[in-house]
Each structure stands twice: as C-alpha cells, then as structure tokens.
C-alpha positions in Angstrom: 65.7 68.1 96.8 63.4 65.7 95.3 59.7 66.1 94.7 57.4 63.1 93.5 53.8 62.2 92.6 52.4 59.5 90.3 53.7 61.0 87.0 56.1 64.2 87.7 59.4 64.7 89.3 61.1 67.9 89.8 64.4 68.2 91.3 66.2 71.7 92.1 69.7 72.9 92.0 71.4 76.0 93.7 73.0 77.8 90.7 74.7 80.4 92.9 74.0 82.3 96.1 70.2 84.0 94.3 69.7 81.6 91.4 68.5 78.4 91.0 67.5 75.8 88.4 64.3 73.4 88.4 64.2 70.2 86.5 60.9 68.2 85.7 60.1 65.5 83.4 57.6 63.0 82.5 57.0 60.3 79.9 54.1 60.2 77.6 52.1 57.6 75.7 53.0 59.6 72.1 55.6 59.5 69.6 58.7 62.2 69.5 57.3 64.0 66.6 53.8 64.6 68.1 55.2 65.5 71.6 57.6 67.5 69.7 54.5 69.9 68.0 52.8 70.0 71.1 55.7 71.8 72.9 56.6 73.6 69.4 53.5 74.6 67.4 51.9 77.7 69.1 47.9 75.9 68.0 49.0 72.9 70.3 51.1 75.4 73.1 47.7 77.2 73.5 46.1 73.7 74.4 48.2 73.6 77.9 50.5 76.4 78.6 51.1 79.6 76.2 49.8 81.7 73.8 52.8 82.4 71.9 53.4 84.5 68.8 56.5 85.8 66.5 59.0 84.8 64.7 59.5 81.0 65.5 63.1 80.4 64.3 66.7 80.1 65.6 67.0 83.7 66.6 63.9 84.8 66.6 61.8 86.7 69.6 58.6 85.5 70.5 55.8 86.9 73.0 54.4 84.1 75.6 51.2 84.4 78.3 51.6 81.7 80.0 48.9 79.4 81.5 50.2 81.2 85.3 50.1 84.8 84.1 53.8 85.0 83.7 54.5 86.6 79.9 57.2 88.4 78.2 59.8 87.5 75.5 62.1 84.9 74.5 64.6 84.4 72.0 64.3 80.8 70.5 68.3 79.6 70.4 68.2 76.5 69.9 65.4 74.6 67.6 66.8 70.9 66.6 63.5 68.7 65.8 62.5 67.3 67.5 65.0 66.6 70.6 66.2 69.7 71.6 65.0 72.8 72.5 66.4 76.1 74.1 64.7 79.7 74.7 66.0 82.6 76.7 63.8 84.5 78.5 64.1 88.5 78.3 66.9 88.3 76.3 67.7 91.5 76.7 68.1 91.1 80.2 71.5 90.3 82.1 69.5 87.8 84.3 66.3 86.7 82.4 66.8 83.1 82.3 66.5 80.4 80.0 64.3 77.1 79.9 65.7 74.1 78.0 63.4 70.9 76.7 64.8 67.5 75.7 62.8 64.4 73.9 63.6 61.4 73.9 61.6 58.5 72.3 61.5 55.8 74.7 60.4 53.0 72.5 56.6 53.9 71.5 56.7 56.4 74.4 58.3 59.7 74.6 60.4 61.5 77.7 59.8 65.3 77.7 63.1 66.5 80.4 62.6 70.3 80.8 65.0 73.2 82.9 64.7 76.2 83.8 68.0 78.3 85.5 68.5 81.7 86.4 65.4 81.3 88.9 65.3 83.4 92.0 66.2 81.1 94.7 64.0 81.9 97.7 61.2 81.1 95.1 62.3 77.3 93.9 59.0 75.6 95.0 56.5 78.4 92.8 58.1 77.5 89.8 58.7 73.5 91.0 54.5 74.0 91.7 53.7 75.4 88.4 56.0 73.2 86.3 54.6 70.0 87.4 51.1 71.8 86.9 52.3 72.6 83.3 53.0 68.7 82.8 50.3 67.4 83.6 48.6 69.5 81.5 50.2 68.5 78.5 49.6 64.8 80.0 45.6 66.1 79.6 45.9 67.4 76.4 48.0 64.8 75.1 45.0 62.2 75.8 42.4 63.8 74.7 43.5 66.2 71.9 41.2 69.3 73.8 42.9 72.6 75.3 42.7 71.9 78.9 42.0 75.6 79.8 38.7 76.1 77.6 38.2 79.4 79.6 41.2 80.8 78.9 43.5 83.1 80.5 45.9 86.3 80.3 48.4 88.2 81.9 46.1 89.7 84.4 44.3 85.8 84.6 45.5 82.8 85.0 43.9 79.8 83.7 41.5 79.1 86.4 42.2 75.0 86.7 46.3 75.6 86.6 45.8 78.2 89.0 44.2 75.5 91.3 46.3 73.0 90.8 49.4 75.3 90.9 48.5 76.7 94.3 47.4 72.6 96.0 51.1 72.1 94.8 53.2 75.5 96.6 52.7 73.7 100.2 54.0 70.3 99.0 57.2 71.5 97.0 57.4 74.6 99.7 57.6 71.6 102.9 59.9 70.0 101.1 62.5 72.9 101.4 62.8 73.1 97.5 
C-alpha cells in the first residue's frame, strides 16, 4: 500500500500474521551532515520529534517522549555517521521493535529513508499518520532552524500541532487500507 502527498511517501509491509513495518522518506534541501545532527543530536531532536537523553553510543539506552506521547527506551545499535542509523525500541522486550534511518546525499540534497518493524498490524495507518507528521516536521525545522512545537509536549501531551496534523492524516492512510 502506497500513501502520497506533495513531499512524503510511506509504504507498509506485512511482517507476519500481527506485525508489520512502515517505510517513509523524504528529501531535503540540506547537506548529509546537517540532516544527520538533526536526526542525531538530542538539541536538534527536541526541535521536531523527541526529547531524548542517555548514553548516546553503540550500545547505549536512551529515554525518548516523543512529539505523539509515545516514550520509553531504546538501545542505539547501530550509529555509522552519518548514513546509517538503527535503535531498538524496549530492548528488553521480546517484541519492542526497532526503527532504522538511512541518508543519502543526493547531490546538494539529502534523502532521509526511515522503518519501523515489529508494528502491530491492525494499527499500520497510526504509525503511517504520525510518521509522515514527524517528516514534515523536520522539513519545518530544517527551513527555518526553530523547534516547530514551541509549546512543547510530554508523555501525558502531545505536541499540540503534530497532534493535529497526526489525526487530519489517520482517515487518509486508514482509507487506504494501510
């Protein structure tokens, strides 16, 4: 299943009979190594989609609250600047997933390819929805260098304007039998 609008395309793939994996990406009008801080450094992560804190190496757990509400930890394992990227989520969970990034400069331009797997499957288009949300976030923040939630948010509180856009987005992705 394939999703579109003017900047963001998520696909979806059954992993098994109750996961699934989402895949979005989206080229920006930056170099590799500024996209790469923006999805790395937890100053420019707090701009569009996490607060994030711990111990950010290969191995290492950190604690994210995400722009939606969803928080917990994730064990950085993989960190190769500034193309690759891979965290798994609850990692001391049998089933907590994992979200991979990849950049790729694209002349002055830069391709930001993220997935997620180990997704509940009867909930592919909430996580297609907040995703592209996400993006075009970082597409916000990107051009003007300003966190695009000013007002903040927690794990009781999403971001108000990725809340809004998050939830225009469920009945588009959700139509489209994601």
């Amino acid at each position: 299943m394939t999703t579109a609008n003017a900047k963001t395309l998520a696909t979806t793939r059954k992993l098994d009979e109750t996961h699934g994996a989402i895949r979005v990406e989206d080229v920006y009008d930056t170099d590799i190594d500024d996209l790469w801080e923006a999805c790395t450094k937890p100053e420019r992560l707090a701009r569009w989609i996490a607060q994030v804190s711990g111990d950010l190496r290969v191995g290492g757990i950190v604690e994210m609250t995400y722009t939606s509400t969803a928080s917990g930890p994730s064990r950085i394992e993989v960190c190769e600047a500034p193309h690759h990227l891979l965290l798994r989520h609850e990692p001391d969970a049998d089933d907590g997933g994992e979200t991979e990034a990849w950049l790729t400069a694209e002349g002055l331009k830069t391709r930001l390819v993220v997935e997620q797997r180990g997704l509940p499957a009867d909930g592919m288009h909430f996580y297609c929805s907040g995703w592209q949300a996400h993006l075009e976030d970082l597409a916000t923040t990107l051009a003007t260098g300003e966190p695009v939630h000013p007002g903040g948010w927690s794990a009781q509180r999403p971001a108000a304007a990725f809340d809004a856009r998050f939830q225009e987005l469920i009945p588009i992705y959700e139509k489209a039998s994601v």
